[in-house]
C-alpha positions in Angstrom: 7.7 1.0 -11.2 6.5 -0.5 -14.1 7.4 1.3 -17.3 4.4 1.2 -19.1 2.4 4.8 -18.5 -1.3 4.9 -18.5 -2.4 8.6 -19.5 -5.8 10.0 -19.0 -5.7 10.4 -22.8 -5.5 6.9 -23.3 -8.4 6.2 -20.6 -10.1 8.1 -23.0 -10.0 6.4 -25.7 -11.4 3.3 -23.5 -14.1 4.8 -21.2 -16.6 7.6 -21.1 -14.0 10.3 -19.3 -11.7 13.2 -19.6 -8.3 14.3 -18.5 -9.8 17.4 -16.6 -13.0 15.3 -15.5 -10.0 12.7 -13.9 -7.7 15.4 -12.7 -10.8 17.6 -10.6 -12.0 14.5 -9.0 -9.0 12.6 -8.2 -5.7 14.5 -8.8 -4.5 11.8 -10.6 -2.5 11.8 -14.3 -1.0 9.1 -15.2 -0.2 5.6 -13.9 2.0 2.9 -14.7 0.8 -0.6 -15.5 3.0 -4.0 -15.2 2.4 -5.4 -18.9 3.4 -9.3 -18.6 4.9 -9.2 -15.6 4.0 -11.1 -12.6 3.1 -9.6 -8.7 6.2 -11.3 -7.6 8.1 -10.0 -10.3 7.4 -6.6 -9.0 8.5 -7.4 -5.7 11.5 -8.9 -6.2 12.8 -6.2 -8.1 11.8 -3.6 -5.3 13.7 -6.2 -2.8 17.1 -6.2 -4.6 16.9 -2.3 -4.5 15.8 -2.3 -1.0 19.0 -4.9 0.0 21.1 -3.0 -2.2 19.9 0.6 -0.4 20.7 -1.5 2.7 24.0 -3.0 1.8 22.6 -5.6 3.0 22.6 -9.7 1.7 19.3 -12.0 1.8 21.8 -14.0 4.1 20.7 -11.1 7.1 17.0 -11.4 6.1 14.9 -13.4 9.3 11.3 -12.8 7.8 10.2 -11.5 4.2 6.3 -10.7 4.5 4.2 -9.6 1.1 1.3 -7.3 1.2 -0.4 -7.6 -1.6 -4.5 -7.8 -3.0 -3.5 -8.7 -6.8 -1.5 -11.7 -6.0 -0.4 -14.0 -8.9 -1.9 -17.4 -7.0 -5.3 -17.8 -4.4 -2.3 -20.1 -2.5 -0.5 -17.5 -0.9 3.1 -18.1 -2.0 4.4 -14.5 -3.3 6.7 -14.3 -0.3 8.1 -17.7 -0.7 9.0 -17.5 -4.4 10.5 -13.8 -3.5 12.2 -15.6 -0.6 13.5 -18.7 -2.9 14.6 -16.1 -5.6 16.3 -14.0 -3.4 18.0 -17.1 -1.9 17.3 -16.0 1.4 16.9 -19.0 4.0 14.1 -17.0 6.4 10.6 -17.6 7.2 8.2 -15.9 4.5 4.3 -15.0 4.6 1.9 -13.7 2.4 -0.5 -10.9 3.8 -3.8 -9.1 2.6 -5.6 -6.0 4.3 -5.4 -4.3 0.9 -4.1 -0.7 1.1 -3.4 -1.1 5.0 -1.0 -3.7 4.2 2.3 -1.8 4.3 1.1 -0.8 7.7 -0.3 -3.8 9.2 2.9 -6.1 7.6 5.1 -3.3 9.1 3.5 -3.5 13.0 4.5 -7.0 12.2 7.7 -6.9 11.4 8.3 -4.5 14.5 6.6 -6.9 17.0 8.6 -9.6 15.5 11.7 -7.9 16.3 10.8 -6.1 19.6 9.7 -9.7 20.9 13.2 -10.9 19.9 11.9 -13.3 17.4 13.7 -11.6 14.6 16.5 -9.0 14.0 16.1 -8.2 10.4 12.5 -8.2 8.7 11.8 -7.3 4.9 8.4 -6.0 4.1 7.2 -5.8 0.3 4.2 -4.3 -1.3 3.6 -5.2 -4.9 0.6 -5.3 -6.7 -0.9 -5.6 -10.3 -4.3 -3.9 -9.7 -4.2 -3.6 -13.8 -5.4 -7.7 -13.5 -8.6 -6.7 -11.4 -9.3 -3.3 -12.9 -13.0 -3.0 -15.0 -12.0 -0.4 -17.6 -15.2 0.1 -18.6 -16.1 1.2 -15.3 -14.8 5.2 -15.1 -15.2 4.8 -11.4 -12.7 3.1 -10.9 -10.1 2.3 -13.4 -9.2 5.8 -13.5 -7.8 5.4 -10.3 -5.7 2.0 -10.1 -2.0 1.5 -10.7 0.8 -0.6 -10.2 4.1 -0.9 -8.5 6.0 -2.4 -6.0 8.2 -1.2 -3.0 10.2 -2.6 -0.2 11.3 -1.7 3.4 13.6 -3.3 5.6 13.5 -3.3 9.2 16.5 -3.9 11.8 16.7 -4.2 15.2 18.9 -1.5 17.1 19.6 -0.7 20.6 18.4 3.3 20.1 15.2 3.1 21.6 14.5 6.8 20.5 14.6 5.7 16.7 12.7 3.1 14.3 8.3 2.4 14.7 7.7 4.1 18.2 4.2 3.6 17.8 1.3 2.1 15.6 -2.4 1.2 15.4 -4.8 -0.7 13.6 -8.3 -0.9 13.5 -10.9 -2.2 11.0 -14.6 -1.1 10.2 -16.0 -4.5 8.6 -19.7 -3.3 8.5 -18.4 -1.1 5.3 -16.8 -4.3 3.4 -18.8 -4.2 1.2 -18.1 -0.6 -0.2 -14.6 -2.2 -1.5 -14.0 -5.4 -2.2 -13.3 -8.7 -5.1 -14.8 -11.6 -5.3 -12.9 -14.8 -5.3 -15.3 -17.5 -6.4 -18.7 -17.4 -6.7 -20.3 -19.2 -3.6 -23.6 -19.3 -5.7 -22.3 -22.3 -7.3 -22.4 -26.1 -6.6 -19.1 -26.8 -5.5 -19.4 -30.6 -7.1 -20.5 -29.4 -10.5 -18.7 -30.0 -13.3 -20.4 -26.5 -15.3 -19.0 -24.4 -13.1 -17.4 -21.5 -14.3 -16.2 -17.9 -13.1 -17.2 -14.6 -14.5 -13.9 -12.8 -15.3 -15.7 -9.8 -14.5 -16.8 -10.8 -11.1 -13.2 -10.8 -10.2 -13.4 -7.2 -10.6 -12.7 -4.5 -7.8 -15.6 -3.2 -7.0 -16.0 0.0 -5.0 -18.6 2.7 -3.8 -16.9 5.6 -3.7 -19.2 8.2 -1.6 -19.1 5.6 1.4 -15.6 5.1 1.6 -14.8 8.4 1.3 -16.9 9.2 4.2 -15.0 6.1 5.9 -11.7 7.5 5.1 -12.8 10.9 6.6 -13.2 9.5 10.3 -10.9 7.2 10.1 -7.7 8.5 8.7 -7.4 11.2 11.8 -7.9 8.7 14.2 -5.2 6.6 12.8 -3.2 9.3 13.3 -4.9 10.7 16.4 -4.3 7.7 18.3 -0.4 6.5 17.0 0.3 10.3 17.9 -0.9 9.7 21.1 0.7 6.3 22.1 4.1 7.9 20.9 3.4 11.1 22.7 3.8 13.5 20.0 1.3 16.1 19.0 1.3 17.1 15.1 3.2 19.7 14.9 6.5 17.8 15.8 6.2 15.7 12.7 8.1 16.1 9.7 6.1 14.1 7.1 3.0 12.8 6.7 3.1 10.3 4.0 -0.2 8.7 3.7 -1.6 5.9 1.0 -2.1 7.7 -2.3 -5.9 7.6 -3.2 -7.5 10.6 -3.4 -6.3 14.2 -3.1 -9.5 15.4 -1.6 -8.6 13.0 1.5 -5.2 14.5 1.3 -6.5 17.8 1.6 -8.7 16.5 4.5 -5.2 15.4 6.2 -4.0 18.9 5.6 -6.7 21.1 7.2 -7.5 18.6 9.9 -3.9 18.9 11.4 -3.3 22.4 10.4 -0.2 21.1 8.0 1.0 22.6 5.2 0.7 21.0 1.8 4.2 20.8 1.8 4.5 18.3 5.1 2.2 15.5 3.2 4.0 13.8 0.3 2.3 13.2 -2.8 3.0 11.1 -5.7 -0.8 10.2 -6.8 -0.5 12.3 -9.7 2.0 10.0 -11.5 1.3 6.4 -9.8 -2.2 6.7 -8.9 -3.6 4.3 -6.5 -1.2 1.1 -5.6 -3.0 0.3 -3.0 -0.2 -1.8 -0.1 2.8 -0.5 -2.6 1.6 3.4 -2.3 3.3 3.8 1.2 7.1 2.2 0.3 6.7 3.9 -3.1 6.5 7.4 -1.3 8.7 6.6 1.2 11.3 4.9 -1.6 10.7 8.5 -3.3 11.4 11.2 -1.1 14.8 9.4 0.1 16.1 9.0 -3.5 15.3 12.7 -3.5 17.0 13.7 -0.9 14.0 14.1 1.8 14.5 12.3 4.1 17.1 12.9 6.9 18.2 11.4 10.5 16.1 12.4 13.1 13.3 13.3 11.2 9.7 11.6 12.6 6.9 10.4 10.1 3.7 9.3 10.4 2.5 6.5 8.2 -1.7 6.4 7.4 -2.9 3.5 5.5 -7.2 2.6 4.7 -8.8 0.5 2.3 -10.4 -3.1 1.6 -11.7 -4.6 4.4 -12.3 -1.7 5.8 -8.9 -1.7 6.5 -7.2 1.9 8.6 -4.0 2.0 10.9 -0.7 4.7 10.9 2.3 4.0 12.6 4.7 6.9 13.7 8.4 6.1 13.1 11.8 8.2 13.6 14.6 7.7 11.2 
């Protein structure tokens, strides 16, 4: 995490808004913002840990893939400059279905591996949403952070443990409800007054309408991962879901009759990092202790696009 904090007393003093205003509506606090620092930067840093965590080299690594929506180029090169920096000698890709991204990179990395393709596949989430946040727009700025985190993948010959199951789906006829521009396609491509609005660049969302999204499709994300693992709710452990509201936490909560207590939640003090909310949570609760052998998860992401999938997985 970047060590810069972002109160809601210093949104404040930049937009029309309040701590308890910000805390009712979203259950967020604070977030940390990457001052100077570069996408990549974030995820390399979260990759040494994750190696280290491993006791693993880059030497091991067959595939690095980057989830990211803030990334530091339009070419999409995060992975290879992580990959070149690492000194890893693997195949590396860049990938963008916002905050599905840790779970849509991670079905990935498990078909590589399944298929044979791969043994060992690193998966990163960073992001700088601080770059593409209007903060004069309360709806949304109060809710973006940033951060990076990392999760490595290996193959093994327990079939009983690792990703037993996963799905993705996507809703595009609400794309618009959450989305950035890229460049204006208003413009004459072969004029030299072109120019770009810095603002346009902003992320722009609707909030009622992907709410609503979120409330159909988060359960069956996890409906339908449950049931291609055959496992019913009440034999998981954790439910760690992407961290962006905590009214569509609650709706996790009283939809599968779990306690609070089963769905982690760090939104209060990251916010929303979109693709890095997931491997921030997860990177969480097993430096705190929370995470044990044998213990199953389900993993819900939904955003941009509009973007939903969960994969179940057994440590």
């Amino acid at each position: 995490m970047p060590e810069f904090v972002l109160t809601n007393d210093i949104l404040e003093q930049l937009v029309d808004t309040n701590d308890e205003w910000i805390v009712k509506r979203t259950g967020i606090r604070e977030r940390r913002i990457a001052k100077g620092m570069h996408t990549w930067e974030l995820g390399l840093r979260a990759a040494e840990r994750a190696l280290e965590d491993a006791g693993l080299t880059a030497d091991a690594l067959d595939m690095i893939i980057v989830t990211t929506c803030s990334p530091d180029f339009f070419s999409p090169i995060e992975a290879s400059v992580i990959q070149d920096k690492l000194g890893a000698k693997c195949a590396a890709m860049d990938m963008n279905t916002c905050c599905s991204g840790f779970v849509y990179a991670s079905d990935v990395a498990d078909s590589f591996i399944k298929c044979g393709k791969a043994k060992t596949v690193m998966v990163i989430s960073a992001e700088t949403l601080s770059r593409v946040t209007d903060y004069t727009d309360r709806g949304t700025c109060v809710l973006l952070g940033d951060g990076a985190g990392a999760a490595i993948y290996t193959a093994t010959e327990e079939t009983d443990k690792g990703i037993l199951s996963s799905f993705l789906s996507s809703d595009g006829s609400g794309a618009e409800y959450l989305y950035m521009e890229a460049l204006p396609v208003e413009q004459e491509p072969l004029s030299a007054e072109r120019f770009c609005d810095p603002k346009a660049r902003f992320l722009k969302m609707a909030g009622a309408p992907v709410v609503r999204f979120t409330a159909w499709a988060v359960p069956k994300a996890i409906d339908e991962a449950l049931h291609r693992a055959g496992l019913t709710a009440a034999e998981i452990d954790w439910v760690v879901p992407h961290q962006a509201n905590l009214r569509i936490l609650d709706v996790i909560a009283k939809k599968y009759n779990l306690p609070k207590e089963k769905i982690y939640v760090n939104l209060d003090r990251f916010g929303n990092t979109s693709s890095a909310s997931i491997p921030l949570a997860l990177a969480e609760m097993r430096q705190n202790g929370l995470l044990h052998e044998g213990q199953t998860l389900v993993c819900t992401g939904f955003g941009g696009g509009l973007t939903y999938g969960a994969f179940v997985i057994r440590l």
